[in-house]
C-alpha positions in Angstrom: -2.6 -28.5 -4.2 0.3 -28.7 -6.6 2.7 -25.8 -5.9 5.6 -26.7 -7.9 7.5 -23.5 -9.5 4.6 -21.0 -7.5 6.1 -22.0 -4.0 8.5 -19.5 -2.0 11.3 -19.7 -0.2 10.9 -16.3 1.8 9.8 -16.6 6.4 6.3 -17.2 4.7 6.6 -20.6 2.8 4.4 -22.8 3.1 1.7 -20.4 3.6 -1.2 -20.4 1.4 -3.4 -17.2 0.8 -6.6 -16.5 -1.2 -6.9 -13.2 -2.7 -10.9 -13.0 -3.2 -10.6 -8.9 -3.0 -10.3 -6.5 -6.0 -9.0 -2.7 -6.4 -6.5 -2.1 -4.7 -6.2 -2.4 -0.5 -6.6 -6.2 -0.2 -5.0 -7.3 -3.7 -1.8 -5.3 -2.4 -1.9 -6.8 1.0 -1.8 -10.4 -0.6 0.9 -9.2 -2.6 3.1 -8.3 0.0 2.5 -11.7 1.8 3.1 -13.6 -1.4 6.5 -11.6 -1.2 7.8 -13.0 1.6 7.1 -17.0 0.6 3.1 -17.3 0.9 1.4 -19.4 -2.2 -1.3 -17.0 -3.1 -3.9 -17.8 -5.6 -6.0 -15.0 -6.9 -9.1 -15.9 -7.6 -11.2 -14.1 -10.5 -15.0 -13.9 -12.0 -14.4 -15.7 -15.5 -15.9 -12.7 -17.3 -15.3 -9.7 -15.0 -11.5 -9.7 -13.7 -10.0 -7.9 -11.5 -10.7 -4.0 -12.5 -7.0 -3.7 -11.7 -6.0 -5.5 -15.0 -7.1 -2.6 -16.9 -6.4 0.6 -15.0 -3.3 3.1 -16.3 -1.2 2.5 -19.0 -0.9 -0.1 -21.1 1.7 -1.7 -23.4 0.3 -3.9 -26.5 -3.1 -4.3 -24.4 -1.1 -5.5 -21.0 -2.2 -3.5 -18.0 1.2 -2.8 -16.5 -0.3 -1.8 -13.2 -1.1 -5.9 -12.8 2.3 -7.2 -13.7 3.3 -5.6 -10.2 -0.2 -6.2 -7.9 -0.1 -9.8 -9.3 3.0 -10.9 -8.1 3.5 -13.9 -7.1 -0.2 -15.1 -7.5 -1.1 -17.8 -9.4 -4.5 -16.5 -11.1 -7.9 -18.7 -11.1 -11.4 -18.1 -12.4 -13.9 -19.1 -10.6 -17.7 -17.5 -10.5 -18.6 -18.0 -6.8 -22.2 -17.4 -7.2 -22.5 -20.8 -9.1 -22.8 -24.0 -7.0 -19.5 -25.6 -8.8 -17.3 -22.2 -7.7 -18.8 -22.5 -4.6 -17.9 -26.2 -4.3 -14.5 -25.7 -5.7 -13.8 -22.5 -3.3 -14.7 -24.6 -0.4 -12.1 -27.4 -1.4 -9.3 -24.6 -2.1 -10.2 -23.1 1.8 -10.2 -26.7 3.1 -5.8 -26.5 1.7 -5.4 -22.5 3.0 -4.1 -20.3 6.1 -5.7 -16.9 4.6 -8.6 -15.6 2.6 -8.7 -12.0 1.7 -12.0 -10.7 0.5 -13.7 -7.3 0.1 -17.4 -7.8 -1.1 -19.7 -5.8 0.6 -21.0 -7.0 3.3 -23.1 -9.7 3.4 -22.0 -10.8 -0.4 -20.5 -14.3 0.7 -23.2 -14.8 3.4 -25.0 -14.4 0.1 -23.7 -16.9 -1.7 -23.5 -19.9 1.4 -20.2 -18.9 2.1 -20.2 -16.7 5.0 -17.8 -17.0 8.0 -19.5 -20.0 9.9 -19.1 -22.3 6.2 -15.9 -21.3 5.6 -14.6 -22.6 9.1 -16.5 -25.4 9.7 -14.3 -26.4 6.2 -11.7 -25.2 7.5 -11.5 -24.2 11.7 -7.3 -22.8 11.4 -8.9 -20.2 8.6 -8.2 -16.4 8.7 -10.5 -14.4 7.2 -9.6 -10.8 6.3 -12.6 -8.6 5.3 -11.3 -5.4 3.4 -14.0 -3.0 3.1 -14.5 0.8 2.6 -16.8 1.4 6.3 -16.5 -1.9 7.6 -18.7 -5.1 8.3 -21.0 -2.9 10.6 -22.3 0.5 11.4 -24.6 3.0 9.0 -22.4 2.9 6.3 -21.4 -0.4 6.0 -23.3 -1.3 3.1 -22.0 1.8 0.6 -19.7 1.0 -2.1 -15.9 2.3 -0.5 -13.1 3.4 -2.3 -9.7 4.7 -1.0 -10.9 8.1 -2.5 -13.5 8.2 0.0 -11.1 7.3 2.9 -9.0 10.1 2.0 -12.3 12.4 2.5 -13.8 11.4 5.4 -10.2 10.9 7.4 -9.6 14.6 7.3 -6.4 13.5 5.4 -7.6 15.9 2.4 -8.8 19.0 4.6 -5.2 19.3 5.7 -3.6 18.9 2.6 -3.3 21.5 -0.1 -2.4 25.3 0.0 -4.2 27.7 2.7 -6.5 29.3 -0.2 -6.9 26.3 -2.0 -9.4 23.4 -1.8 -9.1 20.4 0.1 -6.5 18.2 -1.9 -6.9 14.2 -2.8 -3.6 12.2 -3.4 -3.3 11.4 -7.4 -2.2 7.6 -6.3 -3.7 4.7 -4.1 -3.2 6.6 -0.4 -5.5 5.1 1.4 -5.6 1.9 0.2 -2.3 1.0 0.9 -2.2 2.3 3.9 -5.1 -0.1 4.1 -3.0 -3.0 2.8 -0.2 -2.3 4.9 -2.3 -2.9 7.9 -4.0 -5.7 6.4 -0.9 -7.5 6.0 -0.1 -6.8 9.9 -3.6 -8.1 10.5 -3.5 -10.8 9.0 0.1 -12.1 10.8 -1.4 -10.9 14.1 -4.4 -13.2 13.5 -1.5 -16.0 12.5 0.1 -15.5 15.9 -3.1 -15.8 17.4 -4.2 -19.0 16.3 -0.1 -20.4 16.5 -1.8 -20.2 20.2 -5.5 -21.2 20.2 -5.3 -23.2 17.3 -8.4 -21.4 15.7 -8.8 -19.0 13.0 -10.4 -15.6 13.4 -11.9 -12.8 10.9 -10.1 -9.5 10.4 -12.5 -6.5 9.9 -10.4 -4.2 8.0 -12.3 -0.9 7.2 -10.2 1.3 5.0 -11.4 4.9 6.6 -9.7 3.6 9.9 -6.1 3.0 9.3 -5.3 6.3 7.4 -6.0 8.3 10.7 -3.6 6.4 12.4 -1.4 7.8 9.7 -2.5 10.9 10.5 -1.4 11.3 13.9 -2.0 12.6 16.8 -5.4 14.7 15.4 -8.1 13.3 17.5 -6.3 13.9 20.6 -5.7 17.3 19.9 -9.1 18.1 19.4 -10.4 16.1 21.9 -8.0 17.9 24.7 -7.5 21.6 22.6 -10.6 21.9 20.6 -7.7 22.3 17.7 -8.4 21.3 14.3 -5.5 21.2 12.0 -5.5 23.6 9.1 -4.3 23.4 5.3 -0.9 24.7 5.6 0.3 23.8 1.9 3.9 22.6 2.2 4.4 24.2 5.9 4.2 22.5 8.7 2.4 23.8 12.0 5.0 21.9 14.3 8.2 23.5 13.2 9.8 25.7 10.3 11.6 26.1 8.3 9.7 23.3 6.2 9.1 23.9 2.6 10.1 23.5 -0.9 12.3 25.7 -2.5 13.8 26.2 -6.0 17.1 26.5 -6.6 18.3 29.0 -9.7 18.3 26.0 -12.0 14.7 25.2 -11.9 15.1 22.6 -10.0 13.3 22.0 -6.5 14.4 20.7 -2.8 12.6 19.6 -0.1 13.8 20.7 3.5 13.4 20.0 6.8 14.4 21.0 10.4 12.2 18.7 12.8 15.1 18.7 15.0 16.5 21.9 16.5 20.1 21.0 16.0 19.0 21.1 11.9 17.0 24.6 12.2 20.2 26.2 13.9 22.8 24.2 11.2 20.4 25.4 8.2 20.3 29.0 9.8 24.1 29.0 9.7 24.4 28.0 6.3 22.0 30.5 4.8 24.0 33.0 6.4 21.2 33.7 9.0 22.6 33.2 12.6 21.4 35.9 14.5 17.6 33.8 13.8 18.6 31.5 16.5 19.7 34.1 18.9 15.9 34.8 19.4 13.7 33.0 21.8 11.0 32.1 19.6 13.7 30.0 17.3 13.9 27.8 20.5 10.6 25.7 20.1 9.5 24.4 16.7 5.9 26.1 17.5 7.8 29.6 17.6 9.6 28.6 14.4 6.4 27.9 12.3 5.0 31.1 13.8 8.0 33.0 12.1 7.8 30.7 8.8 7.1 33.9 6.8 10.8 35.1 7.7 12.5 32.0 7.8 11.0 30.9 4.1 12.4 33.9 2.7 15.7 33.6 4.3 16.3 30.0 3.5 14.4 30.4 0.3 16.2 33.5 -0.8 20.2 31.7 -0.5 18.8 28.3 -2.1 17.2 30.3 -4.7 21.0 31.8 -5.6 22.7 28.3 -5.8 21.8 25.2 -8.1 20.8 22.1 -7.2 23.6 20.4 -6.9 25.1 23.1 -4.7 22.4 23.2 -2.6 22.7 19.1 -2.0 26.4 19.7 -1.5 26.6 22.4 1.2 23.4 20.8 3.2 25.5 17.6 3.4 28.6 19.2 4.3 26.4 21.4 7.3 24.5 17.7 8.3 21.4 19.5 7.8 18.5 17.4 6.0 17.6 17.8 2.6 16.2 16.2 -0.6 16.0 16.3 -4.1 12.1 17.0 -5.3 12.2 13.8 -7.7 10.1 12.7 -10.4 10.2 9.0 -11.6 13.0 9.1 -13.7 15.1 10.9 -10.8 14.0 7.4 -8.5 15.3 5.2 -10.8 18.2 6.6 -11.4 19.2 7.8 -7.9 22.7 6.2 -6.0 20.8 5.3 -3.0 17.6 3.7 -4.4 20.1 1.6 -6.4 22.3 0.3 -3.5 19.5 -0.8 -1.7 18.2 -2.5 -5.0 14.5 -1.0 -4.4 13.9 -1.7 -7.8 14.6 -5.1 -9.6 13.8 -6.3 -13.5 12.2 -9.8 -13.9 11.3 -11.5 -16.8 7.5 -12.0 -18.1 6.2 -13.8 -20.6 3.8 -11.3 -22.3 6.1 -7.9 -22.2 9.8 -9.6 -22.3 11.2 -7.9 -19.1 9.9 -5.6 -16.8 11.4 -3.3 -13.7 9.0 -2.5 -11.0 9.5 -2.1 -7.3 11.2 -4.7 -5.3 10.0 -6.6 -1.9 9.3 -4.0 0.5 11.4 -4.3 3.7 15.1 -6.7 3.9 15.1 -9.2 6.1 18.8 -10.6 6.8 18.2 -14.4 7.3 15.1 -15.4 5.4 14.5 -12.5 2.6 11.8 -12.6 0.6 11.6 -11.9 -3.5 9.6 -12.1 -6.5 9.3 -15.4 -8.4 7.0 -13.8 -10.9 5.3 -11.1 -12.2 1.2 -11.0 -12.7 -0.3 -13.9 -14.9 -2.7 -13.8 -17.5 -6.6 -14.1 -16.2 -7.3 -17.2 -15.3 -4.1 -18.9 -16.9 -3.5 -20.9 -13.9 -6.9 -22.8 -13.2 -6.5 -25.7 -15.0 -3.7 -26.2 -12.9 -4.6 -25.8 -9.8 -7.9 -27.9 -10.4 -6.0 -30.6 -11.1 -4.3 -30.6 -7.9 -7.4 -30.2 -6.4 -8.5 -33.5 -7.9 -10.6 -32.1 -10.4 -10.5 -34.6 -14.0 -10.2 -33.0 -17.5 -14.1 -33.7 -17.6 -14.8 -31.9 -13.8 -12.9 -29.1 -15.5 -14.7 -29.0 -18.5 -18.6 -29.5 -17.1 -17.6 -26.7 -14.8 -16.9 -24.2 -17.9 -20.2 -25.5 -19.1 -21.8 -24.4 -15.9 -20.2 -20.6 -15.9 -18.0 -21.6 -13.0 -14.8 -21.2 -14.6 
């Protein structure tokens, strides 16, 4: 296969990937592969791309949410249930390390192109299966969406305000936590075979990795009978823990996990006879007494603006942060000197910013050699490094693979 200007540099190179999947956990988790150096091809229906393309905003009928998932990806179309995509998928996992998928279950078994025919053509194969339940159990066969994940994790019971309902995220939660995991998966399933020489599938089911997020939930019930309530922005483990607005409107986010903080904060607010008493001692006794501590902490920040606020927290070392929106990101001192955010060009929108790789490595870094492609611009291409003539090409458009 031709990988020319597509290839990476990054601790990945020479890896190739397969992104199958659509919306949004196994897309991302090819992404952040492709990141570090891996050639991933994403692989489309010729008439029904990736949902992705279109959701959110748009500038001059571009989906902007694509220029960042399809990073790095050179982008195919290819209709699996026909016998040429089948054929030509076969011949593309044949030349790769990695293919991500999330069909229901039993969709590629479907289609001849289950586990056992994927590595008999190829016996070094990873197979990641991202799906909402998993490959097996009651639900495996429902359609699963992050959303749902967010449900049935008890992620939105505890989230929200006391009175209030049970709140969902407004972004991709559990679906990147997904791809996060799927990513780790995937290189644990690499080091595996670096020692047996085979490939393996990776069952990814996105309810599961979200309550590893969660914490330590399941053990608490399992030992207390304690189930975590909504306790809007307090926490149960220590106090004080809130937002609070300072007399310019703005808003600040502060926290005192560690008792050292609680006492600093205390001092600064002009509170110090709080940590005199024994229930200030244990962050359980603090989030008992969050009522008084709110309105103590709450009641100096809300006399100050932000930027004194920021200042005398830093000059106490007690921790606290700006409430940001968007523009406050991209403009902020600390984002920039870590260069979280870098502007590439693109061919369709001129330039673009978006975020940058996700982690710094200090000998073999990763980066972003381009942003998302058209649908299906790269398929000639890549056929013809496959082998495939001008006439292969074209009888397979004929045929609705392409």
């Amino acid at each position: 296969m031709n990988t020319s200007h597509h290839a990476g540099t990054g601790p990945l190179a020479g890896l190739r990937v397969l992104d199958l999947a659509t919306l949004f956990a196994g897309p991302l988790a090819a992404t952040m592969l492709g990141d570090f150096g891996a050639e991933v091809v994403k692989v489309e229906h010729p008439r029904k791309p990736d949902p992705s393309r279109g959701h959110g905003p748009a500038k001059d009928g571009v989906g902007l949410w694509w220029k960042l998932l399809g990073r790095n990806k050179r982008a195919i179309t290819a209709n699996l249930s026909t016998p040429g995509g089948r054929e030509l998928l076969l011949k593309l996992v044949a030349g790769s390390d990695v293919v991500i998928e999330n069909f229901r279950p039993g969709t590629l078994e479907k289609w001849d192109l289950g586990w056992d025919v994927l590595s008999a053509a190829n016996p070094r194969l990873v197979l990641a299966r991202v799906t909402g339940f998993g490959q097996f159990g009651p639900y495996s066969r429902r359609p699963g969406f992050g959303t749902l994940a967010e449900a049935m994790s008890g992620f939105a019971a505890v989230t929200g305000e006391p009175d209030g309902p049970p709140t969902l995220p407004p972004f991709g939660l559990a679906d990147s936590i997904a791809a996060l995991s799927t990513a780790y998966a995937v290189m644990a399933a690499l080091a595996g075979r670096d020692r047996t020489g085979r490939g393996q599938v990776v069952d990814m089911a996105i309810i599961e990795p979200i309550l590893m997020v969660l914490g330590p939930q399941p053990i608490w019930y399992d030992q207390l009978g304690y189930v975590q309530p909504r306790t809007g922005n307090r926490s149960a483990n220590n106090a004080p823990r809130n937002t609070y607005r300072t007399s310019d409107g703005s808003w600040v986010a502060v926290s005192t996990s560690a008792q050292s903080i609680a006492e600093r904060v205390m001092r600064l607010v002009g509170r110090p006879e709080f940590t005199e008493e024994p229930w200030f001692a244990t962050g359980d006794g603090r989030a008992r007494h969050a009522d008084e501590l709110d309105e103590a902490v709450g009641g100096w920040i809300g006399r100050h603006t932000r930027e004194e606020v920021l200042d005398a927290f830093e000059k106490a070392e007690a921790a606290i942060a700006p409430v940001y929106d968007v523009r406050d990101v991209m403009a902020d001192e600390q984002y920039r000197a870590l260069g979280t955010f870098t502007t590439l060009p693109d061919d369709e929108l001129g330039e673009v910013t978006m975020q940058n790789v996700l982690f710094r490595l200090s000998d073999t870094p990763g980066g972003i050699r381009h942003t998302g492609r058209p649908h299906g611009a790269d398929t000639d291409e890549v056929l013809t490094g496959l082998g495939y003539s001008g006439e292969d090409i074209a009888a397979l458009r004929e045929e609705g693979a392409l």
